[in-house]
C-alpha positions, 0 to 999 in steps of 0.5 A: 566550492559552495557553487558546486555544492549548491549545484550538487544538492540542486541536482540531488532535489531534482533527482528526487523530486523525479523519483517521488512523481515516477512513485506516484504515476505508479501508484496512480496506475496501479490497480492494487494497493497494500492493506496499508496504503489503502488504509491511508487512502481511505483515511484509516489506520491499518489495523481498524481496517484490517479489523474492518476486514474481518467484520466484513469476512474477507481476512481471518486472524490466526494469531498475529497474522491476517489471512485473506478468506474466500469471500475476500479474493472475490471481492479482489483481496491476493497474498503475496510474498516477497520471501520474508513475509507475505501481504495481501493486495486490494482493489484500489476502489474497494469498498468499505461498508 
């Protein structure tokens, strides 16, 4: 019994293991990252680069939301939804100055 359990959590890891190295392939070849993982890969906190953004004038604040501007979809910047909310996508290589 503590074989088949230890086989069963065994193959569970390994399961996961699998998923987290597809997730990152995916992630690697993707060429657009959410505000916050981009944030993350640049070592910031998502609301100073969402705060960076704005300085920058590619996203505006209208009340809690950011919205991405012109000069931001030329630098790359898209609005997505998925039904309940709507983010903005970027370049994986955008820059911050």
């Amino acid at each position: 019994m503590k074989k088949d359990i230890e086989k069963q959590d065994k193959k569970a890891n390994m399961q996961v293991a699998d998923e987290n190295k597809k997730s990152f392939k995916k992630l690697k070849e993707s060429t657009k990252l959410t505000t916050s993982k981009l944030a993350l890969k640049l070592e910031m906190k998502t609301n100073e680069l969402n705060k960076k953004f704005v300085e920058m004038g590619y996203l505006e604040k209208k009340g809690k939301n950011f919205n991405l501007t012109k000069k931001g979809k030329t630098v790359g910047g898209l609005t997505k939804s998925n039904g309940s909310r709507a983010y903005i996508l970027w370049e994986k290589d955008t820059k911050i100055s």
